[in-house]
N, C-alpha and C positions, 0 to 999 in steps of 0.2 A: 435499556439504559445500562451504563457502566457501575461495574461495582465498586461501592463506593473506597473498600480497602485500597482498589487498584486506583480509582481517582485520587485518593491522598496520597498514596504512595508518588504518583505522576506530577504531582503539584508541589509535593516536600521537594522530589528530584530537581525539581525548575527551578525552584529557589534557589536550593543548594549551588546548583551548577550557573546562576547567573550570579549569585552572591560571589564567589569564588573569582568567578572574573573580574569584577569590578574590587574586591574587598582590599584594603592594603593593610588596615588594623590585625596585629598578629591572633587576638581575641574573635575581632568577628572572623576572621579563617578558619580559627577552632569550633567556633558557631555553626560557621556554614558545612565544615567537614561534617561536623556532630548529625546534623540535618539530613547528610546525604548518607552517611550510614545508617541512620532510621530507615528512612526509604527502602534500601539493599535489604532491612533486618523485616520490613513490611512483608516487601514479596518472598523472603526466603521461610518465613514462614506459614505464608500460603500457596506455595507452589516447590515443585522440586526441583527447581533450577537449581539450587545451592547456589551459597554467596559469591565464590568466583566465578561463574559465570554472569552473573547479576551484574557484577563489578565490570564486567569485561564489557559486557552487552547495553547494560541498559544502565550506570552512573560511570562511565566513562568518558564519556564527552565531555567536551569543555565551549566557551564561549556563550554567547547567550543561548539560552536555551529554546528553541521554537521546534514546532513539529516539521514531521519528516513528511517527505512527498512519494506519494504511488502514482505512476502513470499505466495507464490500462488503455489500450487499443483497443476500439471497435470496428470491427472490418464484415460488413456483408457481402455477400456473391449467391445472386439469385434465390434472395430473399431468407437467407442461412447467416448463422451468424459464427466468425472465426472463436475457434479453442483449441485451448495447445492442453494437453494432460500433462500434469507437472509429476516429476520424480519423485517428488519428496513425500507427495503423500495420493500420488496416484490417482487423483482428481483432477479437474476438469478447469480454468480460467483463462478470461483474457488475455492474451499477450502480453505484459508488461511486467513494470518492477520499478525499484526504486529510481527515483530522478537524481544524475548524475551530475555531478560538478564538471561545469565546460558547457554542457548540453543545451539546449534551451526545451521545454517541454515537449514541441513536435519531434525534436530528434529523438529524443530519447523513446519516443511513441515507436518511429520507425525504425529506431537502431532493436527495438524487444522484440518487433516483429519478424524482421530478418533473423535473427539470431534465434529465435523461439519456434517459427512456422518456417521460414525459408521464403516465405514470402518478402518484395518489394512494394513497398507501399509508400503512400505521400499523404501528408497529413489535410483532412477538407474542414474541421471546425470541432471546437469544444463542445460536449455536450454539458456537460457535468462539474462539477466541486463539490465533492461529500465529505463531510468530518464521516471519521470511519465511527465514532462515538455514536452517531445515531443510529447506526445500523447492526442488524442482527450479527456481529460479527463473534470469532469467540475473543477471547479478554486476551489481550498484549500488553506489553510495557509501554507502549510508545504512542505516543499522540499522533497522529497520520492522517493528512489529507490524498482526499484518492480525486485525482483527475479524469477524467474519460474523452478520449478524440478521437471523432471518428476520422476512420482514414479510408482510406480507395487502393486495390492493388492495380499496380502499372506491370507488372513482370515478376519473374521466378517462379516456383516449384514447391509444394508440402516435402519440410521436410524435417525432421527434428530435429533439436537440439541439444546441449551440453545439459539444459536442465528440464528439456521436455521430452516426452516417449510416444506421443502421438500428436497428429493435426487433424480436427476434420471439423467441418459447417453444418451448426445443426437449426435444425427449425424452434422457434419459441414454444412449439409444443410436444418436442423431444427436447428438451433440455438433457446429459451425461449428471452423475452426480459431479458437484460441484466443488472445488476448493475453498469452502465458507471464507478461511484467513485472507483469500485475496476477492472474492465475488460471492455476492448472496444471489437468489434467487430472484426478490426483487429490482436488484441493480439490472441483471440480465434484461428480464420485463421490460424497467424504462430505456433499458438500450434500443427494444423494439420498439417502443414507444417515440421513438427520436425517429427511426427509420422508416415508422408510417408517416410522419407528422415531421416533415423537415422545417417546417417552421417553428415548430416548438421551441418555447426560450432556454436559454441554457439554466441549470438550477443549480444554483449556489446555497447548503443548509450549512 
């Protein structure tokens, strides 16, 4: 479960940031500012981001406030399952990333996979809708639903990309260590668990 510093700090921020939008009283503006530098002042004393980045990252946005989407590609080939080792911390996840504005969820599946693995791929059906909240993930700022679809390769080549340093298909009983921020261990599991069991319903927590 999420700690609870980091749940209020995420919930003061929502306020803040939908208060702001709608608010036109010069008072509640100073309210609702008030509110979101609480927030900023929450995580910057439990973590070392310091306040400009905080500010930058995570109470910068504007509009109503709702979570952010992850799209993660599931791709098998001959009972293996696609990983790209990511740059940044040298571990091991699905293809994907954030859902882009323009996009609709299947592209953005396939546009991570190209761009990630070098593979072309076409999207065959959703498995998943996970609040990243329930899952052993480590703690972040940001409320984030992670999508997962699997998809089928039609053509291309392993090949890396701008933010990945390898490609290769591993069996569910070799699993690489893992990039926890973007996939747990168990998420892997029910990804195999989809690809014995094509009938399985999709699972929305």
């Amino acid at each position: 479960m999420e700690l609870k510093w980091l749940e209020w700090a995420k919930q003061i921020q929502a306020i803040a940031q939908t208060g702001l939008t709608y608010a036109r009283d010069v008072y509640d503006i100073e309210r609702y500012e008030a509110l979101r530098e609480m927030s900023i002042e929450i995580l910057s004393n439990y973590t070392v981001a310091g306040e400009e980045k905080i500010k930058l990252t995570f109470a910068s946005d504007t509009g109503y406030a709702t979570p952010k989407v992850d799209i993660r590609a599931v791709v098998f080939h001959d009972d293996q399952l696609l990983l790209v080792r990511e740059k940044v911390d040298g571990a091991w996840s699905l293809p994907g990333g954030w859902a882009d504005i323009g996009l609709s969820p299947s592209e953005v599946a396939v546009k991570e996979v190209q761009e990630e693995s070098g593979y072309t791929v076409r999207p065959v059906r959703l498995l998943a809708v996970l609040d990243k909240k329930f899952h052993n993930h480590p703690p972040e700022p940001y409320h984030i639903y992670k999508m997962f679809i699997q998809c089928e390769i039609v053509g291309g080549d392993a090949q890396i990309g701008i933010e990945t340093s390898a490609v290769g298909f591993f069996e569910e009983t070799n699993l690489p260590g893992l990039s926890m921020e973007r996939n747990t261990l168990k998420q892997l599991q029910l990804m195999f668990e989809y690809y014995r069991n094509p009938d399985k319903n999709v699972i929305v927590d």
